[in-house]
RONU-201717 format. One record per residue (C-alpha): x, y, z; residue number from 1. Coordinates in pm, whole numbers, plus 50000, padded with zeros to 5 digits. Example, Ala and Ser with C-alpha at 12.3 -4.5 7.8 and 13.67 -1.06 7.14 Angstrom:
2
<x = 51230	y = 49550	z = 50780	n = 1>
<x = 51367	y = 49894	z = 50714	n = 2>
//
This chain:
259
<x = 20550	y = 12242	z = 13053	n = 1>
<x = 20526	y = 12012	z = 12758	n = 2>
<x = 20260	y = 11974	z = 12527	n = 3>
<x = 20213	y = 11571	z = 12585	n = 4>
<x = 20291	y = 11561	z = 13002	n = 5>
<x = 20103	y = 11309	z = 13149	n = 6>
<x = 19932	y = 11180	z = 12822	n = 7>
<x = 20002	y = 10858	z = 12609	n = 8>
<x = 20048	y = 10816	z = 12265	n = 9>
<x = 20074	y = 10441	z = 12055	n = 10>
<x = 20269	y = 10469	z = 11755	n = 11>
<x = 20204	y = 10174	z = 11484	n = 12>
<x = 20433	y = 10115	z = 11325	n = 13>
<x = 20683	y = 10270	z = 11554	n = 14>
<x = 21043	y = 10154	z = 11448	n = 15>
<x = 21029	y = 10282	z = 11046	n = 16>
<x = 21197	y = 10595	z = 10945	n = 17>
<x = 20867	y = 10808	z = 11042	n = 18>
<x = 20703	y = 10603	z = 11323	n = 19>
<x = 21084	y = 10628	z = 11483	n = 20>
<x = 21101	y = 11002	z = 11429	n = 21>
<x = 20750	y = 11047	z = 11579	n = 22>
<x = 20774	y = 10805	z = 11896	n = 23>
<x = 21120	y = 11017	z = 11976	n = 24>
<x = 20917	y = 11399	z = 11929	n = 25>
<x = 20654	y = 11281	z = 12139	n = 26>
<x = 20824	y = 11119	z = 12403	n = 27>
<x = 21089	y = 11465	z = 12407	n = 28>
<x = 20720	y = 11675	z = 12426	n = 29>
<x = 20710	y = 11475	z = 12795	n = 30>
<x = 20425	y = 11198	z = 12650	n = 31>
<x = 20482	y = 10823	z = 12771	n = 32>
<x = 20477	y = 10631	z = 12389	n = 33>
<x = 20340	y = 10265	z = 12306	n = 34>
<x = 20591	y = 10130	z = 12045	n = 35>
<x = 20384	y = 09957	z = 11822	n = 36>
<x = 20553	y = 09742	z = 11589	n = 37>
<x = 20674	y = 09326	z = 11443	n = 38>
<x = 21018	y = 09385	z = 11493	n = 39>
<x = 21093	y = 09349	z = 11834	n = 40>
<x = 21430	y = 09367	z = 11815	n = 41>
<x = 21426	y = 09735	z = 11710	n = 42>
<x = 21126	y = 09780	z = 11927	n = 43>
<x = 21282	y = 09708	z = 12250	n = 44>
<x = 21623	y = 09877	z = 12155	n = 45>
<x = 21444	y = 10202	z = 12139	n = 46>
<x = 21205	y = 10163	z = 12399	n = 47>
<x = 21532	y = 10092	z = 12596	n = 48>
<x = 21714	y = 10399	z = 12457	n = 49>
<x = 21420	y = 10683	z = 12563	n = 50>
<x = 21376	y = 10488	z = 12916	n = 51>
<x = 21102	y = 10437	z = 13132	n = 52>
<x = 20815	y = 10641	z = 12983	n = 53>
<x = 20863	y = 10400	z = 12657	n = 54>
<x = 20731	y = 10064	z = 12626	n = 55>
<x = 20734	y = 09816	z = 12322	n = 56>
<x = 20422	y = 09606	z = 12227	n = 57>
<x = 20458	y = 09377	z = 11952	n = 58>
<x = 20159	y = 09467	z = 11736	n = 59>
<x = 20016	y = 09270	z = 11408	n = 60>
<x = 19799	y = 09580	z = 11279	n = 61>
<x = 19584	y = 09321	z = 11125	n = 62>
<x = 19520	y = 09131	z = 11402	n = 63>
<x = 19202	y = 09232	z = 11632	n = 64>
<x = 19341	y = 09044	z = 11937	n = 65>
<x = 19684	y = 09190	z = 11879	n = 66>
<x = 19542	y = 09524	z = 11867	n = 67>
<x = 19341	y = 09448	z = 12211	n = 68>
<x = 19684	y = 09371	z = 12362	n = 69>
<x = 19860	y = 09660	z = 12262	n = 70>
<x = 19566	y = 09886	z = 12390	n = 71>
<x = 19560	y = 09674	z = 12740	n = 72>
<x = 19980	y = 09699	z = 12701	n = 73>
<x = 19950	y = 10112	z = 12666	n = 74>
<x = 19714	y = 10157	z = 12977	n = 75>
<x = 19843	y = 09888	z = 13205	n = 76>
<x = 20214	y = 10046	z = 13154	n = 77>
<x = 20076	y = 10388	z = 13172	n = 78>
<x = 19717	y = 10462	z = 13316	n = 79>
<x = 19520	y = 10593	z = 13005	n = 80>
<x = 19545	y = 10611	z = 12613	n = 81>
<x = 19539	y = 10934	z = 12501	n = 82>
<x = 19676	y = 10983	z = 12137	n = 83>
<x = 19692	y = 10689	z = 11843	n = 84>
<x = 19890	y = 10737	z = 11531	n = 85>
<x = 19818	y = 10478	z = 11274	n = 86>
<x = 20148	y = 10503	z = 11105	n = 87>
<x = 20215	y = 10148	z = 11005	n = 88>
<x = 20255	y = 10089	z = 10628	n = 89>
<x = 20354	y = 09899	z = 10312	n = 90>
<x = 20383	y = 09906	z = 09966	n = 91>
<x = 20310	y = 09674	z = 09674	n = 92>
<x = 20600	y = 09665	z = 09412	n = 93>
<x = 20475	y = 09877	z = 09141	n = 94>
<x = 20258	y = 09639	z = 08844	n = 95>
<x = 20003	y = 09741	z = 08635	n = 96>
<x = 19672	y = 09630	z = 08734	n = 97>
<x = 19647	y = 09329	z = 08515	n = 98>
<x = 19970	y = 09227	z = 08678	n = 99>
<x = 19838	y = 09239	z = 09017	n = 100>
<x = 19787	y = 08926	z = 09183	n = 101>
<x = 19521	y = 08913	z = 09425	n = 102>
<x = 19759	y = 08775	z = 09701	n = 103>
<x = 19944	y = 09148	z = 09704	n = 104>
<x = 19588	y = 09312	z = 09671	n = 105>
<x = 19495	y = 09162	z = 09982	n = 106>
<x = 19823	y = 09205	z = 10164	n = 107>
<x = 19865	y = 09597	z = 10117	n = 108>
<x = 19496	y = 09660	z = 10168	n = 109>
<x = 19485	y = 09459	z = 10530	n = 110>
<x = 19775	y = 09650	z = 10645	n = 111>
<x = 19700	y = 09969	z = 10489	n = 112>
<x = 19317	y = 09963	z = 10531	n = 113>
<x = 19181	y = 09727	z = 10810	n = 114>
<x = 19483	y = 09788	z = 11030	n = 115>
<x = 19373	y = 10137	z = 11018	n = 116>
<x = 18976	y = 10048	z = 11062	n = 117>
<x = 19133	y = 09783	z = 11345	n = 118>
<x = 19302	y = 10050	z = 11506	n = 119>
<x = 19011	y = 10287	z = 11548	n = 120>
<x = 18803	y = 10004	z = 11612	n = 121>
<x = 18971	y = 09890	z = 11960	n = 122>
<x = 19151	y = 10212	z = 12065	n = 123>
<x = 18822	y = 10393	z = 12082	n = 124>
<x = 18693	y = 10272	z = 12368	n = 125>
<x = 19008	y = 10340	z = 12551	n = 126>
<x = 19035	y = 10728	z = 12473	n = 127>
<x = 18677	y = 10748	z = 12572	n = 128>
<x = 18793	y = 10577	z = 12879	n = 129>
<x = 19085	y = 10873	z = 12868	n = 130>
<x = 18763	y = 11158	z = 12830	n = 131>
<x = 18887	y = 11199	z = 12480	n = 132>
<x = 19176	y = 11234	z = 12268	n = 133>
<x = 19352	y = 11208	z = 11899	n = 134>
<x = 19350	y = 10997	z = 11595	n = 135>
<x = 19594	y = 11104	z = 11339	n = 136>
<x = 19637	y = 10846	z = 11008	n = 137>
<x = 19924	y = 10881	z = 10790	n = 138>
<x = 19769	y = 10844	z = 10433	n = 139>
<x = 19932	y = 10950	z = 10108	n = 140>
<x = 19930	y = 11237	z = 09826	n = 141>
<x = 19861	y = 10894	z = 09658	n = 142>
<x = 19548	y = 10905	z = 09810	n = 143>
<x = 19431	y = 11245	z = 09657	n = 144>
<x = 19534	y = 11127	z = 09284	n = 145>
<x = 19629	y = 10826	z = 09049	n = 146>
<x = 19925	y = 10701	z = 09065	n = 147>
<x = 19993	y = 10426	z = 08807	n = 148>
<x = 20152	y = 10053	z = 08921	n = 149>
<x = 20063	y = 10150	z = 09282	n = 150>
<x = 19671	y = 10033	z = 09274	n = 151>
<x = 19666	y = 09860	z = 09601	n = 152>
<x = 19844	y = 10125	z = 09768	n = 153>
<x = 19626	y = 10420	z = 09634	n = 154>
<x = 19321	y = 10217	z = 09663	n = 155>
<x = 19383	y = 10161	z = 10052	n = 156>
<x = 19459	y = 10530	z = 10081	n = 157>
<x = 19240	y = 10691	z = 09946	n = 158>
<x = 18989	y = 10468	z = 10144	n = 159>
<x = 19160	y = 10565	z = 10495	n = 160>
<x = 19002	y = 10914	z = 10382	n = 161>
<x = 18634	y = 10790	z = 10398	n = 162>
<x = 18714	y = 10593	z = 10742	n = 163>
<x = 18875	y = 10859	z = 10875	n = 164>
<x = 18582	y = 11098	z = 10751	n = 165>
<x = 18288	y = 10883	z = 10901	n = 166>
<x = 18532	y = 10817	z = 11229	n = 167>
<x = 18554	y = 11172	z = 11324	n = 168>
<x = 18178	y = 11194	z = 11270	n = 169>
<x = 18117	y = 10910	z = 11503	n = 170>
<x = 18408	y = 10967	z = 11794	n = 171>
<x = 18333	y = 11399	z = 11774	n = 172>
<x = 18085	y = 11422	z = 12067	n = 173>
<x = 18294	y = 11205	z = 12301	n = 174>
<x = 18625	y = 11469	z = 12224	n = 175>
<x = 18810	y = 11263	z = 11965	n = 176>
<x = 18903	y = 11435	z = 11765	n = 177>
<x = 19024	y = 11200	z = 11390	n = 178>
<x = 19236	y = 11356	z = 11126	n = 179>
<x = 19470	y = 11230	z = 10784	n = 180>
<x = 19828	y = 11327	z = 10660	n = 181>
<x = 19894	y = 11274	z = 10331	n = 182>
<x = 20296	y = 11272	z = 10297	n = 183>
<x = 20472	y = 11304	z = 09949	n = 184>
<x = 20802	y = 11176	z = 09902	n = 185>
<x = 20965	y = 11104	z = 10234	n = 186>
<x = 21350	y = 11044	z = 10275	n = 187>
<x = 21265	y = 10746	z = 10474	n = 188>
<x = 21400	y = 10328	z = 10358	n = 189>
<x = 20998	y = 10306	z = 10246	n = 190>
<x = 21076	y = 10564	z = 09983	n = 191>
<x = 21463	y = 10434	z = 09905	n = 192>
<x = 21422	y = 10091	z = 09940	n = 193>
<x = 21223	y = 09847	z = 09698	n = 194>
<x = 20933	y = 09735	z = 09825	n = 195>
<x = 20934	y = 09318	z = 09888	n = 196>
<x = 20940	y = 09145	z = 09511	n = 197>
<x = 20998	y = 09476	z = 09334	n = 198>
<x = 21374	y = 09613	z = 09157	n = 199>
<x = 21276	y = 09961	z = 09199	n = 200>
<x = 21210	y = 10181	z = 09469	n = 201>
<x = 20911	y = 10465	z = 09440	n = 202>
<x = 21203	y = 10728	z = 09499	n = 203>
<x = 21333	y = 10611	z = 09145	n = 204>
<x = 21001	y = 10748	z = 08998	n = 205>
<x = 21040	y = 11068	z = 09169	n = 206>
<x = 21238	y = 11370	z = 09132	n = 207>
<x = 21223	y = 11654	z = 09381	n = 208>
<x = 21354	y = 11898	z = 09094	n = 209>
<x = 21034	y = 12048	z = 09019	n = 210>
<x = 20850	y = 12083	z = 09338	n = 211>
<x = 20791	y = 12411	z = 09432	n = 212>
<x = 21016	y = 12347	z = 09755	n = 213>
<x = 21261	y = 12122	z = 09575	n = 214>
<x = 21407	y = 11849	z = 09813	n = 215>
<x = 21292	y = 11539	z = 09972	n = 216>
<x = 21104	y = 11543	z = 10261	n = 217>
<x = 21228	y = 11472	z = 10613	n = 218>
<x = 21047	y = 11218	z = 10856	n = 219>
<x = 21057	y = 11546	z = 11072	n = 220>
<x = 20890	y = 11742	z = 10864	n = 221>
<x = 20565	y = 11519	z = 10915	n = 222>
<x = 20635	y = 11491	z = 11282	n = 223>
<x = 20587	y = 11855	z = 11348	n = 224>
<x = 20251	y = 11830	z = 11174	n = 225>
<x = 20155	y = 11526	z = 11353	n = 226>
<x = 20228	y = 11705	z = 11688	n = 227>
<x = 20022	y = 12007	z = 11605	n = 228>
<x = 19760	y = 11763	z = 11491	n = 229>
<x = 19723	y = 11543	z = 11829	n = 230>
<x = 19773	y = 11866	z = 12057	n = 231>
<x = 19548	y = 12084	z = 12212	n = 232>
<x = 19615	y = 12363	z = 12024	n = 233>
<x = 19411	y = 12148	z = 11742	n = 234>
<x = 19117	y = 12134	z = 11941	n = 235>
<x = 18899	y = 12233	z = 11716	n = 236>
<x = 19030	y = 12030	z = 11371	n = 237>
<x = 18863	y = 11709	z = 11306	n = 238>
<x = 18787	y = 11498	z = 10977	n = 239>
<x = 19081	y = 11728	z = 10811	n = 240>
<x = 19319	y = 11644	z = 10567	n = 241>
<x = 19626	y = 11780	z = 10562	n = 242>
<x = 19938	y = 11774	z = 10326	n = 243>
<x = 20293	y = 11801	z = 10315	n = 244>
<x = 20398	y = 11753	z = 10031	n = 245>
<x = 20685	y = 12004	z = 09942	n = 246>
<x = 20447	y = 12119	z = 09614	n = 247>
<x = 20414	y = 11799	z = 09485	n = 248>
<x = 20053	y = 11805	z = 09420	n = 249>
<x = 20086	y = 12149	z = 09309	n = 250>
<x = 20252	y = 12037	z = 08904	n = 251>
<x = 20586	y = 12135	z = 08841	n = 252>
<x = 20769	y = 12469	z = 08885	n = 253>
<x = 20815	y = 12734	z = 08666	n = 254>
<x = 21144	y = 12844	z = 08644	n = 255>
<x = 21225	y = 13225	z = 08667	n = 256>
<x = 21418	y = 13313	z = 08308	n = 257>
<x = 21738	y = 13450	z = 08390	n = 258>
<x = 21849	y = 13807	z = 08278	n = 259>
//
C-alpha cells in the first residue's frame, strides 16, 4: 500500500523544478495531485503524462476566486482535499533596499505572502470537509537570517513562519496538521536562472564549497521531506520548521589539515 492511496494533494506552483518533482513523488506514493499553476501549457502536459489521477487547474495564488476554483477543481475531479503544498514562488532581482521600488515589494510579497495566507484561507474548509489533513509551506533559510538585496523575498519568508505558526494553532483541533520547509540552495531554474529584471542569478552568490555536505541541493531532496511531512507517520508534527539546507546555516566548514 502507498502512503497517499485514496488521498489528494494540490501542488501550487506545480510545474517549477520543485513543485514538478513533488506532484510526480506524490502521485508515484498512489495520491490523485491538483496541478496548481499559470502555465497551462506545462500544466496540462504533465497532468497528461501521470494520467488520470492528475488534473491541472490554472491557479493565480493571489487571486481569492482563483483559489476557490482550484479547491472546487481538486474535489469535483477527486472527492476530497486532503494535502496542500504552498510551493509557488518568486524572487525579486537582488537591490539594496533603497533601490527597491515599491512595485517589486508588492509583487514578491502577494505571491510569496498572501498566496500563502490565500491558500490556507480557502483550502481549510475543504480538509475539514476531508476530517483533516496537511499544510506544508515551502519557505526559505532566507527566512531564518538576512540576506542582503533580497528584502522582499526574506521579508515574505520569514512572515510565512508567523502564518504558518498561528495556522497550526487555529486548524490543530480539527486534525490539520501546518508545517514550513526552509530550502537552501536548490538546483532548480529559480536558483540558476535570473530572476525577471535582474543579470544575476542567486546561485552566482552561492558556493556549495563550504557547506558541511558540499553540493547543491536536489528538488528531491525536499520532496522526501515534504512526503514525510504530509504523511501519517507525521501525525504528531505541527507548527514545525524544518531545514534542508546541506549545512548552509551551519557557517562554513573546517577543513581537516592533511598529514
Amino acid at each position: 500500500m502507498n502512503r497517499f492511496d485514496n488521498q489528494t494533494v494540490l501542488v501550487t506552483g506545480g510545474t517549477g523544478g520543485q513543485g514538478s518533482s513533488h506532484v510526480r513523488a506524490f502521485h508515484a506514493e498512489g495520491a490523485n495531485v491538483v496541478i496548481g499553476g499559470i502555465d497551462a501549457e506545462r500544466g496540462a502536459a504533465l497532468a497528461d503524462e501521470l494520467g488520470p489521477r492528475a488534473h491541472f487547474t490554472r491557479l493565480d495564488v493571489t487571486d481569492e476566486s482563483s483559489w476557490s476554483a482550484a479547491v472546487l477543481a481538486a474535489e469535483s475531479a477527486f472527492g476530497a482535499l486532503h494535502v496542500l503544498v504552498n510551493n509557488a514562488g518568486v524572487q525579486n532581482p537582488p537591490a539594496t533596499i533603497e533601490n527597491t521600488d515599491q512595485a517589486t515589494w508588492s509583487r514578491i510579497l502577494d505571491v510569496n505572502l498572501t498566496g500563502t495566507f490565500l491558500g490556507i484561507k480557502v483550502a481549510a474548509p475543504a480538509l475539514r470537509r476531508a476530517a483533516g489533513g496537511a499544510i506544508v509551506n515551502i519557505a526559505s533559510t532566507m527566512a531564518l537570517g538576512g540576506t542582503a538585496h533580497y528584502a522582499p523575498y526574506v521579508a515574505g519568508k520569514w512572515a510565512v513562519r508567523g502564518l504558518t505558526r498561528t495556522a497550526a494553532l487555529e486548524l490543530g483541533r480539527d486534525h490539520i496538521r501546518v508545517n514550513t520547509i526552509h530550502p537552501g540552495v536548490i538546483a532548480t531554474p529559480f536558483i540558476h536562472e535570473p530572476a525577471a529584471g535582474a543579470t544575476a542569478a542567486i546561485a552566482d552568490f552561492y558556493s556549495p564549497e563550504p557547506f558541511a555536505i558540499p553540493r547543491l541541493g536536489e528538488p528531491a531532496d525536499v520532496t522526501r521531506l515534504l512526503l514525510f511531512l504530509t504523511s501519517s507517520d507525521a501525525s504528531f508534527i505541527t507548527g514545525s520548521e524544518y531545514v534542508i539546507d546541506g549545512g548552509l546555516l551551519l557557517g562554513p566548514a573546517l577543513q581537516a589539515e592533511t598529514a
